[in-house]
C-alpha positions in Angstrom: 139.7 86.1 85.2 136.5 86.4 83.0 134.4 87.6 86.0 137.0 90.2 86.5 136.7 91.8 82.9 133.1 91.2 83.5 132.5 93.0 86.3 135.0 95.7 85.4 133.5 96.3 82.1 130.1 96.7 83.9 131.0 98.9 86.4 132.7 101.6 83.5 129.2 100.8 81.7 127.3 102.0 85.0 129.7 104.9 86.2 129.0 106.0 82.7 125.0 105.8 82.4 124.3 107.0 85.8 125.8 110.2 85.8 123.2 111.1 82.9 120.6 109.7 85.1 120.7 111.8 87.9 121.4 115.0 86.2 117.8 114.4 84.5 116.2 113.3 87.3 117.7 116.3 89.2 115.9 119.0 86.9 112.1 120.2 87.8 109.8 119.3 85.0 109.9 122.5 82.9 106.2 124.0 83.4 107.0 124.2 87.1 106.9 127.7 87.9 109.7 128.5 90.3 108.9 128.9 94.1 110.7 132.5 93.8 107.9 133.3 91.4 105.3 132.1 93.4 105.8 134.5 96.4 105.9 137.4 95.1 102.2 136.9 93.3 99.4 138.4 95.4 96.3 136.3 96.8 93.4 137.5 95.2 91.4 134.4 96.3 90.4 133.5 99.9 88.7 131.0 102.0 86.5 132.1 104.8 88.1 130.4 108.0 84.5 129.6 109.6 82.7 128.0 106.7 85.5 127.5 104.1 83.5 129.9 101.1 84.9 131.5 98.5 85.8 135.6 99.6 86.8 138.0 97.7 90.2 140.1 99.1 88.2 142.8 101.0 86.0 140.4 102.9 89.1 138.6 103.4 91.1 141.6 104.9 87.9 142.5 106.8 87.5 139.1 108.7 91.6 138.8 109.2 90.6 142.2 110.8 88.2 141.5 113.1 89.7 138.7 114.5 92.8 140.4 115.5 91.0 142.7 117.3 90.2 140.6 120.0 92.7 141.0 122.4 91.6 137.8 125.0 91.8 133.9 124.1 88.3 132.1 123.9 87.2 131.1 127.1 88.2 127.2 128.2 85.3 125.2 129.7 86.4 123.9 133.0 86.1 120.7 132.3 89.3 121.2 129.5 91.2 123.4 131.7 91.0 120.4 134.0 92.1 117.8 131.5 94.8 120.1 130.7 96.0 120.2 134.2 95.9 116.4 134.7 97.6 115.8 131.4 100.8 118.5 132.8 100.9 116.8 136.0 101.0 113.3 134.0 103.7 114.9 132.1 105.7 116.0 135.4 105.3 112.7 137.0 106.4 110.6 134.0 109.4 112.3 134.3 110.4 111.9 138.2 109.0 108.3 137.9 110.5 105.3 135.6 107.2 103.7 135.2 
């Protein structure tokens, strides 16, 4: 009978702590700036995609630029285009076969 009361009286003492747990817990530390806020601010800083360097917005826009010109993919060697091929064909037979 004393385990009952025991366990009973810790259970009300738990349902009542945790509740206040997780509603702190819950809450993003209060410096956070919201992810709505974040969004909508504009990029003024920018990393060159070749060498990683600091750019400035233009030279950004510039590079983004140029590379969407190109209209082809870079050229495969042969040797990777044959990889490729072997790996898909792998691929295929793994599938037909159980081994």
């Amino acid at each position: 009978m004393k385990n009952h009361k025991l366990v009973l009286i810790l259970s009300l003492c738990i349902a009542w702590i945790l509740p206040g747990i997780t509603k702190v817990a819950a809450l993003p530390p209060p410096e956070d700036i919201p992810e709505e806020i974040l969004r909508t601010q504009i990029i003024t800083e920018a990393r060159s995609p070749y060498d990683g360097s600091p750019l400035t917005a233009a030279e950004y826009a510039e590079i983004q630029a140029r590379l969407s010109e190109r209209g082809f993919a870079p050229e495969l060697s042969p040797k990777l285009k044959h990889l490729i091929a072997l790996l898909g064909l792998r691929k295929f037979l793994k599938t037909i076969t159980p081994l």
